[in-house]
C-alpha positions in Angstrom: 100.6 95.2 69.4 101.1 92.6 72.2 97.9 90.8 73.9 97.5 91.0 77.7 98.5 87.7 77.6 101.6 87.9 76.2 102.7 90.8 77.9 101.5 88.5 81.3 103.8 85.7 79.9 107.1 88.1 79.6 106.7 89.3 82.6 106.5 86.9 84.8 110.2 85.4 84.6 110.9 88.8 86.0 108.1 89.1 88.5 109.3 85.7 89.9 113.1 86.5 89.8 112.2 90.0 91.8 110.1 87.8 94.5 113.2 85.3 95.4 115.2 88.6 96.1 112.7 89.8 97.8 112.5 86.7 100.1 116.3 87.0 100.6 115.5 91.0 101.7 112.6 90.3 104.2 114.6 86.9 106.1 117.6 89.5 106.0 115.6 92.2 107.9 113.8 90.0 109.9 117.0 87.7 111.0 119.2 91.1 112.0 119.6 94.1 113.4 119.6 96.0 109.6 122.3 98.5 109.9 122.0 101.6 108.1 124.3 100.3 105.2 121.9 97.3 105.1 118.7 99.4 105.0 120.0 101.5 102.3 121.3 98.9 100.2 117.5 97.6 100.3 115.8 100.8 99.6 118.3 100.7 96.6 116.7 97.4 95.3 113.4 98.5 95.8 113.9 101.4 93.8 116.0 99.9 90.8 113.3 98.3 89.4 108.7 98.5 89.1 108.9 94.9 89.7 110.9 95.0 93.1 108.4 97.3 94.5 105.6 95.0 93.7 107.2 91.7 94.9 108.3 93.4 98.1 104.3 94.3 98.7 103.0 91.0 97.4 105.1 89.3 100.0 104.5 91.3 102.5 101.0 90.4 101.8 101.7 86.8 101.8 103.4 87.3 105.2 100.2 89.0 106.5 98.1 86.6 105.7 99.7 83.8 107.0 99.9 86.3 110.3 96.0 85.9 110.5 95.7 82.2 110.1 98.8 81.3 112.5 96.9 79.0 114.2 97.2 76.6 111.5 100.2 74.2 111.9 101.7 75.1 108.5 102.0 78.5 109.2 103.4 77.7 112.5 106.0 75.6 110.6 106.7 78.1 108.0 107.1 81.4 109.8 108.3 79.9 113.6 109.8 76.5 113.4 111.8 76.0 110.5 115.2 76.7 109.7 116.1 79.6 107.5 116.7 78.0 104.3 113.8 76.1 104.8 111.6 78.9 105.3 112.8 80.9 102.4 112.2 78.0 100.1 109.0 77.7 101.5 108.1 81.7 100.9 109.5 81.3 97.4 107.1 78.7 96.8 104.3 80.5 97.9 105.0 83.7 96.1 105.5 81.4 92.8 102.1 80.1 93.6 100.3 83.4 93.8 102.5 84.0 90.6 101.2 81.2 88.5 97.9 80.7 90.2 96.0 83.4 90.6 92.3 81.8 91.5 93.9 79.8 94.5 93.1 81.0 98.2 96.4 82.4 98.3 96.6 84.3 95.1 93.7 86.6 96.0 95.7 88.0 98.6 99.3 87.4 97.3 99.9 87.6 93.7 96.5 87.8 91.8 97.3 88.8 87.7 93.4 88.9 88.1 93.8 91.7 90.1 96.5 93.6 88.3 94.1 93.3 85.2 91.3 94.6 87.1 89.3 97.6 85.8 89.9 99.9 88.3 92.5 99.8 91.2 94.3 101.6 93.7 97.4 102.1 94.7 98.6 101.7 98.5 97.2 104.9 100.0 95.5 105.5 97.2 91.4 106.1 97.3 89.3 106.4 93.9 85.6 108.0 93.7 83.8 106.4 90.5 80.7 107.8 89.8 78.4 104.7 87.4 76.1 105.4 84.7 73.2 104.3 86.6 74.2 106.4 89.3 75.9 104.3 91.9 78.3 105.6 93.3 81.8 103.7 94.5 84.6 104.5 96.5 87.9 102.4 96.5 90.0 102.3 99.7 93.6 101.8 99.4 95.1 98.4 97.9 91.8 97.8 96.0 90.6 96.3 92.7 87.1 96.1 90.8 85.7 95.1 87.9 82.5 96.0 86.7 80.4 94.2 84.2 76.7 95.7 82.6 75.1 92.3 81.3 71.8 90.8 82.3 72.9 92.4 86.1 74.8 95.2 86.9 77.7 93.5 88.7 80.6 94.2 91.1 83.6 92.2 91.3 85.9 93.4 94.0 88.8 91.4 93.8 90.7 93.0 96.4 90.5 95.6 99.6 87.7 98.0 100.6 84.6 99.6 98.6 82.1 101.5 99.8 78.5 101.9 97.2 76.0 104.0 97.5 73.2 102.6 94.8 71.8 104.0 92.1 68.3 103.7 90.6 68.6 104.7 86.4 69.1 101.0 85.7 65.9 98.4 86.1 68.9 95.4 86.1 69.5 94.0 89.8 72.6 95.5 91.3 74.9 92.4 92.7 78.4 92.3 94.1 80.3 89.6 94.0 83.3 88.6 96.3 85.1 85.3 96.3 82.7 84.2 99.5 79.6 84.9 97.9 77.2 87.5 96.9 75.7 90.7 97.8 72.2 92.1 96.4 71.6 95.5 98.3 67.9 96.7 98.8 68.5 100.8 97.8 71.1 101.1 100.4 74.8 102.7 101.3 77.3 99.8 102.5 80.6 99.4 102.8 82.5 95.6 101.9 86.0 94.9 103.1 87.5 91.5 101.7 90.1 89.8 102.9 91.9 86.1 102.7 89.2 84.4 105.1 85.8 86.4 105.0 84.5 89.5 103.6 82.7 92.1 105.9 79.5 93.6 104.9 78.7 97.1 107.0 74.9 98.4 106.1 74.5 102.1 107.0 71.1 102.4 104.9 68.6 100.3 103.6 69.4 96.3 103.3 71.6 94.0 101.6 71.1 90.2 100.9 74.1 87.7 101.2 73.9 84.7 99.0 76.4 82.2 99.5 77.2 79.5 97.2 75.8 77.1 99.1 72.0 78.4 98.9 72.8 79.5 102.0 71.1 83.6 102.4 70.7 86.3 104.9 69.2 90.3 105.2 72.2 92.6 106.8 69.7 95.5 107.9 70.9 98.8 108.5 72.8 99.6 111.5 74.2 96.0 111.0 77.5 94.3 110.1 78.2 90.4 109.0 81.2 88.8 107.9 80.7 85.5 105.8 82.7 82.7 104.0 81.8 80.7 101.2 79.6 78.6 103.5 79.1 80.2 107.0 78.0 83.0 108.2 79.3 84.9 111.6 77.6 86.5 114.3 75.6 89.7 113.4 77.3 92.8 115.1 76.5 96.0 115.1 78.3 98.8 112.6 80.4 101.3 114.3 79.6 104.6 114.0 82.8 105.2 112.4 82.4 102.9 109.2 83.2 104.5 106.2 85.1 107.3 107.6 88.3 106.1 105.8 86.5 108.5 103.0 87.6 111.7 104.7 91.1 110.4 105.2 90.8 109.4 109.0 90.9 106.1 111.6 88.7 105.7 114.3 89.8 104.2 117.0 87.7 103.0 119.9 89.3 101.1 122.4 90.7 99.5 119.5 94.1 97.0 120.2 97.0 98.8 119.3 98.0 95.5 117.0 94.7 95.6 115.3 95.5 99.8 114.5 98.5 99.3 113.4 97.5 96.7 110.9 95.2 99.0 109.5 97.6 102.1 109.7 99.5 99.0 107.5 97.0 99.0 104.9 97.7 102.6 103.8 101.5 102.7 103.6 104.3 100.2 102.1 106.3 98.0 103.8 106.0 96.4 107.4 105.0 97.7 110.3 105.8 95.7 113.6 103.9 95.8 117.2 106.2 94.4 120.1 104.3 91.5 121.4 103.8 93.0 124.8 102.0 96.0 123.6 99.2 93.8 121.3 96.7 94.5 124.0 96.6 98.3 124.8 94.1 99.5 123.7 93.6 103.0 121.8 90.8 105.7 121.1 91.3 108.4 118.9 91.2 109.8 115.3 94.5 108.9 113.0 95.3 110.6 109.4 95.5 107.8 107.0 96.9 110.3 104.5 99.9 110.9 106.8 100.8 107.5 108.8 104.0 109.2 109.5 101.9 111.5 111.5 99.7 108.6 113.1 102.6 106.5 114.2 104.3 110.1 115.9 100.8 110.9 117.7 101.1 107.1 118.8 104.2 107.8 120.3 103.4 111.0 122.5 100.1 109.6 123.5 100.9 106.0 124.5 104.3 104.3 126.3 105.5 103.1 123.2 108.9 104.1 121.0 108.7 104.2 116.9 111.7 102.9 115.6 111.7 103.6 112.2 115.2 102.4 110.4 113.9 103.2 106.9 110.5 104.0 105.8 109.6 100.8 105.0 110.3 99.1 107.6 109.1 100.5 111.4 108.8 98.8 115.0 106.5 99.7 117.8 108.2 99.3 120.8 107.9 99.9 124.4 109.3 102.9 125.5 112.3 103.0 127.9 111.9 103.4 131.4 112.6 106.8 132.6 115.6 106.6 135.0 
């Protein structure tokens, strides 16, 4: 029988051939008006092959998280300044890095193998319940990954997305979880801890959790309270919406939310791109969206707020403003 590690090795060549194409596919959409021949022709590719599928959302990925640190000069350079063939050579060298290295900034929210190994994962609108022998309970939002480990703790890993834990008590070991910016040690409590490429969020709705940061660096998140910390600085204790954790039933809560912020998360839950028209970034929406039907979410979107969704194929849709009436 093959190791993990040799299966890994095989299939990378073709991981790495099926991310330059899909560079090629995501300048070609973004560079054009896709035409209907076009956007079949790519919902071909991305159904010829497992590994198209994946590179297209790993890239994706990569382009989102560049999206959130824009600010930066290299990501200026990459996504606004430089010429096509530049930039594609630049994406192609990113995805090989998330390929190859897996424990660098950018693999955790590229291409981690970590993560494809992980014990327990999700899909892309995909949730898991877990129920743990000491009687935690765990819930995996969509595009997530955990490991768990019994040892001298009981520990966590969540290697990528959204859990949310409720602790359990038949076990004497301390409970820990443990993200890339530091760790968690909850007090008897129900949280919820959302990772991404900068921070990770910690939302307590019972009880208390302790961040330890690898610097020595430690705070008490009470209940009623959220943080977000990186691996040496902590931000500005808020507190939790009322709404966190409702992802469980299936549903978004909006509340005077910024219609680029929901649709980012409406992102989350489906694959493929989905693109807010600079000039609407700022409305602002309230209401409750399905996140087992984004279809649905994106068409209650349209009759509630000015806005048109073009969608030319399912994996790729633009938020636009509507047309004047006239």
């Amino acid at each position: 029988m093959m190791s993990p590690a040799t299966t890994a090795s095989q299939d990378q060549p073709a991981l790495e051939q099926a991310l330059e194409q899909a560079v090629d596919w995501l300048l070609k959409l973004e560079s054009e008006q896709p035409t209907s021949a076009t956007l079949e022709a790519f919902e071909h590719w991305q159904a010829s092959h497992p590994q198209h599928a994946v590179a297209w959302s790993r890239l994706t990925q990569i382009q989102h998280t560049f999206a959130q640190v824009q600010h930066k000069n290299f990501a200026r350079q990459v996504f606004t300044r430089i010429d096509p063939a530049a930039r594609r050579n630049a994406l192609k060298k990113l995805g090989t890095l998330g390929v190859l290295l897996p424990s660098a900034w950018l693999g955790y929210q590229a291409l981690p193998l970590a993560r494809w190994r992980a014990e327990y994962q999700t899909a892309v609108g995909e949730q898991k319940h877990l129920q743990l022998r000491d009687g935690t309970r765990l819930v995996l939002n969509t595009d997530s990954a955990v490991d768990i480990h019994y040892h001298a703790q009981r520990q966590i890993l969540l290697r990528h997305g959204e859990v949310w834990l409720e602790t359990g008590h038949r076990d004497a070991r301390t409970l820990v979880v443990t993200t890339p910016h530091g760790r968690l040690v909850p007090l008897g409590t129900r949280f919820n801890v959302k990772l991404n490429a900068e921070h990770t969020t910690l939302a307590v709705t019972e009880g208390a959790v302790r961040i330890q940061l690898a610097n020595g660096q430690s705070t008490v998140v009470p209940a009623g309270q959220q943080r977000s910390f990186s691996q040496d600085a902590f931000e500005q204790l808020t507190a939790v919406s009322q709404h966190v954790g409702t992802w469980q039933q299936g549903m978004l809560l909006a509340q005077d939310m910024p219609l680029d912020h929901l649709l980012k998360e409406l992102a989350r839950y489906r694959r493929g791109v989905i693109r807010c028209h600079p000039d609407l970034k700022q409305i602002t929406v309230s209401g409750a969206f399905p996140l087992t039907d984004t279809d649905a979410a994106l068409d209650l979107l349209q009759k509630t707020l000015p806005v048109q969704v073009i969608a030319p194929s399912r994996y790729w849709i633009m938020v636009e403003p509507a047309p004047a009436a006239g």
